[in-house]
C-alpha positions in Angstrom: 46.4 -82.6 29.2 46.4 -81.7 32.9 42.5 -80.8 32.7 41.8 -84.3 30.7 44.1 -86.1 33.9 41.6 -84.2 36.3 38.5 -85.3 35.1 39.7 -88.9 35.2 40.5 -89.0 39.2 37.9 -89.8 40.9 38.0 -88.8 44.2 35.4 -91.1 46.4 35.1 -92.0 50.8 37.7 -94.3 50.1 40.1 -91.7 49.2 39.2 -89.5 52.8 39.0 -92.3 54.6 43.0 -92.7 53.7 43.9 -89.6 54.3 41.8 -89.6 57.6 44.0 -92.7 58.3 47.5 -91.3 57.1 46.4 -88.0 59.2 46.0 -90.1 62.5 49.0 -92.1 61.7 51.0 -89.4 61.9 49.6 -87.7 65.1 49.9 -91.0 67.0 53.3 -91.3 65.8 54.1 -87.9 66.5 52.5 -88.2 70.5 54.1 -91.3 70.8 57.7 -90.9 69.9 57.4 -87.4 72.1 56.3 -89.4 75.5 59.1 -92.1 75.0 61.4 -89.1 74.2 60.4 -87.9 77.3 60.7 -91.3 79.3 64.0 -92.5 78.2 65.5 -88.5 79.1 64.4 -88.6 82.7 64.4 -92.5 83.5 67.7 -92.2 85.3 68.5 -94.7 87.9 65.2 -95.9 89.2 63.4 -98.2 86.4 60.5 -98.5 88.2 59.8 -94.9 88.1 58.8 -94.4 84.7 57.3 -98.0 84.1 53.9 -96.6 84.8 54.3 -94.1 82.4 55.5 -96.2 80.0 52.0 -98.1 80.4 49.8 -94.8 79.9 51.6 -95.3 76.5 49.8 -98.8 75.8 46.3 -97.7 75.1 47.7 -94.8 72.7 49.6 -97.9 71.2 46.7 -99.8 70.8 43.9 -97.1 69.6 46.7 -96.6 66.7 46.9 -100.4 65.7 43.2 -101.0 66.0 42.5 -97.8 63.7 45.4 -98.8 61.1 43.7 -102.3 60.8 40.0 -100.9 60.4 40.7 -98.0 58.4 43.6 -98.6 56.0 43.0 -102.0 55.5 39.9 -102.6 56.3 38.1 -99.5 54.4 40.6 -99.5 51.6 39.6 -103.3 50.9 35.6 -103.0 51.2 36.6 -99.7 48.7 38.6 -101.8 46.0 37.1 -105.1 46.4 33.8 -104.2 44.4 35.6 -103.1 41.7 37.1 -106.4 41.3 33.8 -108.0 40.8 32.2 -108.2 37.5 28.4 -107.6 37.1 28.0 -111.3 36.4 29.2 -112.6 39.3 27.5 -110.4 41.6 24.0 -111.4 40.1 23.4 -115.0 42.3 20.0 -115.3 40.6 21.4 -114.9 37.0 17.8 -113.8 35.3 19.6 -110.6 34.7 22.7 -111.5 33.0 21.7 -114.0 30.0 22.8 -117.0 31.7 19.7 -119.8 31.8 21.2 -121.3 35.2 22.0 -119.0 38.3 25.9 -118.8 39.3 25.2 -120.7 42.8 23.9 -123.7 40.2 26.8 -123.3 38.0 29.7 -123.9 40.8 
């Protein structure tokens, strides 16, 4: 049973490029939530003595968001959406798949 369960998984770029993303995730988070831990203990009185701090954060901030949206989403979708088309569809000239017409004339 578990060795039949093995064979099926296919383990592909998609599937590190996830992980890659779930590993960076987690750093970023980890960085992140440290340096406002560390912000909001010695604020004190003066708030315009850690606001420069605060904005070394906003780079860090947006390297994560640009790397969610290209990597999770963005990898993860050119990794499934291929395997949503059938062989058909992705022939535009349609000399390969039976059909006398090509799809583009069929639409």
């Amino acid at each position: 049973m578990v060795i039949e369960f093995m064979h099926s998984v296919v383990i592909s770029w998609g599937n590190y490029a996830l992980l890659a993303a779930a590993v960076v995730y987690i750093y970023d988070f980890t960085l992140t939530w440290h340096a406002e831990a560390n912000l909001l203990r010695w604020r004190g009185d003066d708030p315009y003595r850690w606001a420069p701090y605060f904005l070394h954060l906003v780079p860090l901030r947006y390297f994560a968001l640009m790397y969610q949206i290209t990597v999770i989403y963005g990898i993860s979708l050119a990794y499934v959406t291929p395997q949503l088309w059938k062989p058909e569809q992705c022939d535009i000239r349609g000399s390969q798949s039976g059909h006398s017409r090509p799809i583009l004339d069929r639409f």
